[in-house]
C-alpha positions as CSV (number, residue, x, y, z in Angstrom):
1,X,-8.0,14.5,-10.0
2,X,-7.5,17.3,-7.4
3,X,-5.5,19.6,-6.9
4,X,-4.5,18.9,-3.5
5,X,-3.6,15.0,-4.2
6,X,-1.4,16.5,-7.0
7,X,-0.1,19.2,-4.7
8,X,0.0,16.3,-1.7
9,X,2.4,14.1,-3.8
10,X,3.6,15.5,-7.7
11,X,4.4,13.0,-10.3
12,X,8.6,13.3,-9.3
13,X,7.7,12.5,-5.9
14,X,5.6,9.7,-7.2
15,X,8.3,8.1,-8.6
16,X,9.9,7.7,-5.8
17,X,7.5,6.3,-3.3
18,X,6.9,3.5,-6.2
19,X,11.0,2.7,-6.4
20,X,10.7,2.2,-2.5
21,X,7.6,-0.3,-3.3
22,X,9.8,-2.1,-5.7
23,X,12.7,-1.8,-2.9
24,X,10.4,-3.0,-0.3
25,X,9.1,-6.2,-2.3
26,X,12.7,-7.5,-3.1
27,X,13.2,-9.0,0.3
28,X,9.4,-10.0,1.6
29,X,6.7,-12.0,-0.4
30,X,4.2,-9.1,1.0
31,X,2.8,-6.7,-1.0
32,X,2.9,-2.8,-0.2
33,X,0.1,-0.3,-2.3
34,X,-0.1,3.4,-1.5
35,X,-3.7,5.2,-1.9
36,X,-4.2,8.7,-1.5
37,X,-7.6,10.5,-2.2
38,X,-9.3,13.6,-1.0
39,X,-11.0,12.6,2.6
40,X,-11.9,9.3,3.9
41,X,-15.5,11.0,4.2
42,X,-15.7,9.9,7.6
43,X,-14.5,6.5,9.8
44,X,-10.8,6.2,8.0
45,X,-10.3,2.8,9.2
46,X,-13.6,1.4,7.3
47,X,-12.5,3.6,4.7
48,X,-8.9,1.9,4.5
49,X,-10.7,-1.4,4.7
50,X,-13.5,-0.7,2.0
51,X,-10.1,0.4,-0.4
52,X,-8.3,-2.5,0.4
53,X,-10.5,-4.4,-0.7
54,X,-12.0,-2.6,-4.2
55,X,-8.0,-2.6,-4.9
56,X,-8.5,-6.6,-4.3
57,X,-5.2,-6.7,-2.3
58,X,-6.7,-9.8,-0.7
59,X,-5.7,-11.6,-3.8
60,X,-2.5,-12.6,-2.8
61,X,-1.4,-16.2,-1.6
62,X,-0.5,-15.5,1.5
63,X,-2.6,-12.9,2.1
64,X,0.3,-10.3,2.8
65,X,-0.8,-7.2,1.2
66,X,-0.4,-3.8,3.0
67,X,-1.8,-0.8,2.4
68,X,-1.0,2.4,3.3
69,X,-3.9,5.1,2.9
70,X,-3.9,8.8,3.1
71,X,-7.1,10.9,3.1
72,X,-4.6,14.3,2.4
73,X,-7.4,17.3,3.0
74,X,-7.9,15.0,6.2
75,X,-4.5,15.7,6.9
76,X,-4.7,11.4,8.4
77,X,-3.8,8.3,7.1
78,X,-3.9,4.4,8.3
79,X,-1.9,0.9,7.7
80,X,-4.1,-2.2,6.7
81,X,-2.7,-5.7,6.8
82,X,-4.5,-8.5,5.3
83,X,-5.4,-11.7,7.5
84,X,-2.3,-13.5,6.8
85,X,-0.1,-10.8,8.7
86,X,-2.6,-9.9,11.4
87,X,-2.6,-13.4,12.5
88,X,1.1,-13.5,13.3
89,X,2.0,-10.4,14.4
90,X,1.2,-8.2,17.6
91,X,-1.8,-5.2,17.3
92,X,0.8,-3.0,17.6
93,X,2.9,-4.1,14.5
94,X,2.3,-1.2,12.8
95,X,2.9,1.5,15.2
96,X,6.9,1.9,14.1
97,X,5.7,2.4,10.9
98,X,3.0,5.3,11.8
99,X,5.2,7.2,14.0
100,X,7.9,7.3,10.8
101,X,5.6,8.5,8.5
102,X,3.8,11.2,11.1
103,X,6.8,12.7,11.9
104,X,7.4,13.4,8.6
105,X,4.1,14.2,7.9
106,X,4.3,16.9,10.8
107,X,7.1,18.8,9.4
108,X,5.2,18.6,5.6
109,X,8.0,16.2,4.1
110,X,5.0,13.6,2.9
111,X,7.0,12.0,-0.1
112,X,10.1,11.2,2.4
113,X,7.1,10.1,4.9
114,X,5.5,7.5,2.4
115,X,9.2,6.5,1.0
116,X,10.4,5.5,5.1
117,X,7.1,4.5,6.1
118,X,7.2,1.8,2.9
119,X,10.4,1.0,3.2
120,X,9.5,0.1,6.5
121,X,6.6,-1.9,6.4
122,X,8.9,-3.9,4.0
123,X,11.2,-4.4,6.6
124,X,9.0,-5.5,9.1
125,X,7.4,-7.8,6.6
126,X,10.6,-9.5,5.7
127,X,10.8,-11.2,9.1
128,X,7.6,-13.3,8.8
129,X,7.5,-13.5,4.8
130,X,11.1,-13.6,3.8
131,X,11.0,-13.5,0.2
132,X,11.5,-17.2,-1.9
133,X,12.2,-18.3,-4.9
134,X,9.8,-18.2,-7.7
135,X,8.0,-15.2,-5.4
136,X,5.7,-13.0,-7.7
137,X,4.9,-10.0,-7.8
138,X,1.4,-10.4,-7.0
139,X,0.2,-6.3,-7.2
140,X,0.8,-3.8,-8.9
141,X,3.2,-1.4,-7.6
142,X,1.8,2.2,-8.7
143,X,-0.1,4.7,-6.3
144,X,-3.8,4.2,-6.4
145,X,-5.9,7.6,-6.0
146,X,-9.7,8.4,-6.3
């Protein structure tokens, strides 16, 4: 792993970004992952899209799975919802989200960026997949890095 992932997001502040997963999940059926590598070596939005999928977050029943992807020595990051949410919601959805966590990211606060920008997309999510009963939770809820 590198160093700059590490120095990015240490393990404390790791913990907390996956407690605001958990607390984003408890009142939507989406799912919300977090993956942070190096560089998107290039396009960042086919690079969000090509981890989306090797994470398999299309395998939810819905098809409500967000991801939020940093590329850190990029100093960029992008929001990827599967079909199920892009069908129902505006193209700029996501925007409220981006602008939380770039204006943390601006001032270097990247843990509190990720926590409100999760907590966030949770929010948003709630409104057009409130959460039911019997709702699992359909992916895992740690930080993905490579």
């Amino acid at each position: 792993m590198s160093n700059s992932i590490e120095d990015f997001l240490p393990a404390s502040s790791e913990i907390e970004v996956v407690k605001a997963i958990r607390k984003a999940e408890q009142n939507t059926s989406g799912e919300v992952r977090v993956h942070l590598e190096k560089t998107s070596k290039g396009n960042i939005d086919s690079r969000t899209l090509e981890v989306f999928n090797i994470l398999k977050m299309y395998n939810t029943k819905l098809r409500n799975g967000v991801l939020i992807y940093v590329a850190v020595d990029d100093k960029s990051f992008a929001i990827y919802g599967d079909k199920g949410i892009n069908t129902v919601v505006s193209d700029n959805f996501w925007n409220s989200t981006k602008d939380i966590i770039q204006n943390h990211f601006k001032s270097g606060n990247f843990k509190q960026g990720l926590v409100d920008g999760v907590l966030k997309a949770g929010e948003q999510l709630k409104h057009f997949f409130p959460r039911t009963d019997g709702d699992e939770d359909e992916l895992t809820n740690t930080i993905s890095k490579s």
